[in-house]
KOLRO-632495 format. One record per residue: residue number from 1; residue in three letters; x, y, z of N, C-alpha, C in turn. Coordinates in Angstrom, 1 decimal, padded with zeros to 4 digits. Atoms other than C-alpha are relative to their C-alpha. Last residue first. Layout:
BEGIN
[NUM,'ala',[X,Y,Z],[X,Y,Z],[X,Y,Z]]
...
end
This chain:
BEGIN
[88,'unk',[000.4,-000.5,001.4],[-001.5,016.9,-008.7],[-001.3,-001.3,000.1]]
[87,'unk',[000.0,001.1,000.9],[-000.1,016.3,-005.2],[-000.9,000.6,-000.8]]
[86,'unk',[001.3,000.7,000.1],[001.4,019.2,-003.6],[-000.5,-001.2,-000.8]]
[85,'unk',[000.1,001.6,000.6],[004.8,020.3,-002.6],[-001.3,000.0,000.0]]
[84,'unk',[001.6,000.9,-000.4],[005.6,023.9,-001.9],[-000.1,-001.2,-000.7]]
[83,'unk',[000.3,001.5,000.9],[009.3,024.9,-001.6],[-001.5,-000.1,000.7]]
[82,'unk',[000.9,000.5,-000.5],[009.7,028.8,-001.0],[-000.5,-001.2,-000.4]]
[81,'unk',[000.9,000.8,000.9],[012.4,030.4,-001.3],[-000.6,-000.7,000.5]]
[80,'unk',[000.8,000.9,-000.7],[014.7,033.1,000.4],[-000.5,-000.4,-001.1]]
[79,'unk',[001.4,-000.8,000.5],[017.9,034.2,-001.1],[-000.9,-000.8,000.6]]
[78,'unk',[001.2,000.6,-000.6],[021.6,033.5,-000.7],[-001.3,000.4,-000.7]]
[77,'unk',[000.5,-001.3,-001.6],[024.5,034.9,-002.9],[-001.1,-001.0,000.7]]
[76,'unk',[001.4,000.6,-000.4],[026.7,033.1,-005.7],[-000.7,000.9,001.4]]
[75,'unk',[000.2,000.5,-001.2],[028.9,034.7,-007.9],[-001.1,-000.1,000.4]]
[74,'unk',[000.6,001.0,-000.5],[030.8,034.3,-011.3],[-000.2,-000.2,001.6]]
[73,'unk',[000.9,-000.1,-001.8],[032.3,037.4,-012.3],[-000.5,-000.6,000.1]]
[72,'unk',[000.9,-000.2,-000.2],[034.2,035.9,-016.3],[-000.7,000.1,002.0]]
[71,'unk',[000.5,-001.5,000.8],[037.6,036.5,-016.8],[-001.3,000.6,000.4]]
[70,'unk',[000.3,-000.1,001.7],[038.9,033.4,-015.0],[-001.0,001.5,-000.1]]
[69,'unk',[-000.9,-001.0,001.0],[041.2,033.4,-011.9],[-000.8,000.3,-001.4]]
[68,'unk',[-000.5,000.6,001.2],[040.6,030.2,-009.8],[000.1,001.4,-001.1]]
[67,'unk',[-001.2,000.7,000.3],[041.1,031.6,-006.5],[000.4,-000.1,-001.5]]
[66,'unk',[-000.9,-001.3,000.0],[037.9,034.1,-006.9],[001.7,-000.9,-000.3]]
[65,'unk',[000.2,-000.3,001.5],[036.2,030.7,-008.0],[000.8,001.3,-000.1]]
[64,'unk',[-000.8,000.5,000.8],[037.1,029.1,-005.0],[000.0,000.3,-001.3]]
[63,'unk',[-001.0,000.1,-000.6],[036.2,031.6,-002.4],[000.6,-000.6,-000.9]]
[62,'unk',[-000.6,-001.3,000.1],[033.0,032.1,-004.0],[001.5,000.3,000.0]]
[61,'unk',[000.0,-000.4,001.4],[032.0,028.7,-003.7],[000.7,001.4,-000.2]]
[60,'unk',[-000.6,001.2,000.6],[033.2,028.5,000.1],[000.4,000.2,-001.9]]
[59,'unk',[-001.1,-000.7,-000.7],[031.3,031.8,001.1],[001.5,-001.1,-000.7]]
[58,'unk',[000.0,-001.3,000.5],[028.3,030.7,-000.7],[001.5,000.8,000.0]]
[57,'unk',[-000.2,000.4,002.2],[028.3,027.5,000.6],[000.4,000.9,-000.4]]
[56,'unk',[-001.5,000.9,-000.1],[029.1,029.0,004.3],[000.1,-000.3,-001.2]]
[55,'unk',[-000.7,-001.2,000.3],[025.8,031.6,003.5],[001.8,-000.5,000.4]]
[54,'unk',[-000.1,-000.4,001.6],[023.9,028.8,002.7],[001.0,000.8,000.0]]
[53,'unk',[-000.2,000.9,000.9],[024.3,027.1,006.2],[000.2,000.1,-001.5]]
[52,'unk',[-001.4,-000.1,-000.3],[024.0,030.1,008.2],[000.6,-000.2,-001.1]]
[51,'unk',[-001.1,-001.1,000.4],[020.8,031.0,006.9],[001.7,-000.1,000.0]]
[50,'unk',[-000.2,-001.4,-000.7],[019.2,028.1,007.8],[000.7,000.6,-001.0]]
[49,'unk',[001.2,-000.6,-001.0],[017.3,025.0,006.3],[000.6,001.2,000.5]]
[48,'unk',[-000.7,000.3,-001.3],[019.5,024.6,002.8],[-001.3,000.6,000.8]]
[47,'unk',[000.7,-000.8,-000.9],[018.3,024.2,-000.8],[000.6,-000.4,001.4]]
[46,'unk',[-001.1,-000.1,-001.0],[019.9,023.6,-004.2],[-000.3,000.7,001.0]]
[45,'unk',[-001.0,-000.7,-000.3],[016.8,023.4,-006.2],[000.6,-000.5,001.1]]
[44,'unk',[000.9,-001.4,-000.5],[015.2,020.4,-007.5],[001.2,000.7,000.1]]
[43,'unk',[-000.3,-000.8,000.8],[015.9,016.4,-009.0],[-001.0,001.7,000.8]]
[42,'unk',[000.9,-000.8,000.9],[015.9,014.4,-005.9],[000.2,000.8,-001.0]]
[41,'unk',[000.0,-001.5,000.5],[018.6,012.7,-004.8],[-000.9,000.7,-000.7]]
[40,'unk',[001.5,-000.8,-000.1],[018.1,009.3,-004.0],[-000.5,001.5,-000.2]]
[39,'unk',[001.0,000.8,-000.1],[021.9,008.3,-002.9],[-001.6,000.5,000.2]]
[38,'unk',[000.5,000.5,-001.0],[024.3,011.1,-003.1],[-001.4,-000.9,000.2]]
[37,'unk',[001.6,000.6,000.3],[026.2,012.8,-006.2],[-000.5,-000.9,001.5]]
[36,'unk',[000.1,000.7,000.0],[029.6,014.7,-005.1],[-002.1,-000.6,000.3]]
[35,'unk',[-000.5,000.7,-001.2],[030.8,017.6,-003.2],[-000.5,-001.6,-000.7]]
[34,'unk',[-001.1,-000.5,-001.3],[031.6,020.4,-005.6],[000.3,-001.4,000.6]]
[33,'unk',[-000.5,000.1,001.0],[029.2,018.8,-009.6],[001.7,000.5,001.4]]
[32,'unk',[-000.5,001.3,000.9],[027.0,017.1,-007.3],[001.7,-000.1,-000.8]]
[31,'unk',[-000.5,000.6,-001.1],[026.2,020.3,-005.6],[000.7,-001.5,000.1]]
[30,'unk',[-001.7,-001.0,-000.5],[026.3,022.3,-008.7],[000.3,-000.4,001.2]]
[29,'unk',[-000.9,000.7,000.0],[023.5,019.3,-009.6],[000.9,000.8,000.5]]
[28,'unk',[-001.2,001.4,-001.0],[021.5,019.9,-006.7],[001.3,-000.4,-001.3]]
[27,'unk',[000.2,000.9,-000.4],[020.4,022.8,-008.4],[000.3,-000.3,000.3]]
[26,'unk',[-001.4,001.1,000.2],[021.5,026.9,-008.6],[-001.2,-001.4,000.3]]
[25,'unk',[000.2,001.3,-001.2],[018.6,029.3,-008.9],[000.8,-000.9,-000.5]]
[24,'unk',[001.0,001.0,000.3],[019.1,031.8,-012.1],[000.5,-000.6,001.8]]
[23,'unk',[-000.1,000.5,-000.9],[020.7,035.9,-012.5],[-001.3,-001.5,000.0]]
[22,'unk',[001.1,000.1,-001.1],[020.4,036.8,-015.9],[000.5,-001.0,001.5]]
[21,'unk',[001.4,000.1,001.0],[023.4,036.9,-018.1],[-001.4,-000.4,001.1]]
[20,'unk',[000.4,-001.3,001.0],[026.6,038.8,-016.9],[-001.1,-000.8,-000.5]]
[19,'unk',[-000.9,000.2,000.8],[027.1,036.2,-014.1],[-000.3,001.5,-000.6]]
[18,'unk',[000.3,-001.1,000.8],[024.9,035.9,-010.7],[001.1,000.2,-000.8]]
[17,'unk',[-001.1,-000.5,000.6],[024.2,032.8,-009.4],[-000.1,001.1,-001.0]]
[16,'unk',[000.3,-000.5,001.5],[021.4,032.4,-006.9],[001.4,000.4,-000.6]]
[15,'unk',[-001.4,-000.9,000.5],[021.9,030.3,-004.0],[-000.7,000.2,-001.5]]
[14,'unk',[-000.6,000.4,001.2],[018.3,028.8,-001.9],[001.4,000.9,-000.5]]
[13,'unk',[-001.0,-000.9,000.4],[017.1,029.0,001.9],[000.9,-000.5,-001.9]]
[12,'unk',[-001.1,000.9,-000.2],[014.2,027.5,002.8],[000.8,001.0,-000.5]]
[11,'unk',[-001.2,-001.4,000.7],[010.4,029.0,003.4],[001.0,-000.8,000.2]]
[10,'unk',[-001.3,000.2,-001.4],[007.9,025.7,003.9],[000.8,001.1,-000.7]]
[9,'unk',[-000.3,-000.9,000.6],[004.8,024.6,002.1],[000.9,000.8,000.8]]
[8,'unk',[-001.2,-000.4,-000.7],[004.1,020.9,002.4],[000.2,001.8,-000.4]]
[7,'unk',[-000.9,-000.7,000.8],[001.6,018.4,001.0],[000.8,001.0,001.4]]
[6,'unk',[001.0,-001.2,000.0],[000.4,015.5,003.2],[001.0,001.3,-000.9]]
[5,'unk',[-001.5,-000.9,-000.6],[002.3,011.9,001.8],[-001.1,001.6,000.2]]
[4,'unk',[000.1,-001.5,000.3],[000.0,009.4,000.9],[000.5,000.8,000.8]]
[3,'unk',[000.8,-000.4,-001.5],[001.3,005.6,002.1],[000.0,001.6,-000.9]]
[2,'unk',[-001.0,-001.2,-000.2],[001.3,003.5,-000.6],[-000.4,001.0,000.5]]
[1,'unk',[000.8,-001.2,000.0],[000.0,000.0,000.0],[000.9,001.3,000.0]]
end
């Protein structure tokens, strides 16, 4: 039997990258692509429960892209979001 799941609607914390072409919502994979793929992984946004938490990614990412030296401003920042789940 499959158990029905109740929907969900929750503020979370997400990373937006900002380049020269529109600013977009990072996914799991740029998290895939730093720390490695992880059993069950939903396909969605790159999302954390606090503030802290995103803003250490963020601080991290940033950190290694300023190291790495290339032409193009490539950064990431926090932002609130809002996962709602419902069943269709």
């Amino acid at each position: 039997m499959t158990r029905i799941r109740q929907p969900w609607d929750r503020l979370l914390w997400g990373v937006v990258l900002h380049s020269q072409a529109d600013p977009m919502l990072l996914s799991a994979l740029w998290h895939e692509a730093e720390f490695g793929e992880y059993e069950g992984e939903p396909s969605r946004a790159l999302l954390f429960c606090t503030r802290a938490q995103v803003r250490a990614w963020c601080k991290k990412w940033n950190a290694k892209e300023t190291a790495y030296g290339t032409s193009v401003r490539w950064r990431v920042s926090p932002v609130r979001v809002r996962e709602t789940v419902r069943k269709l």
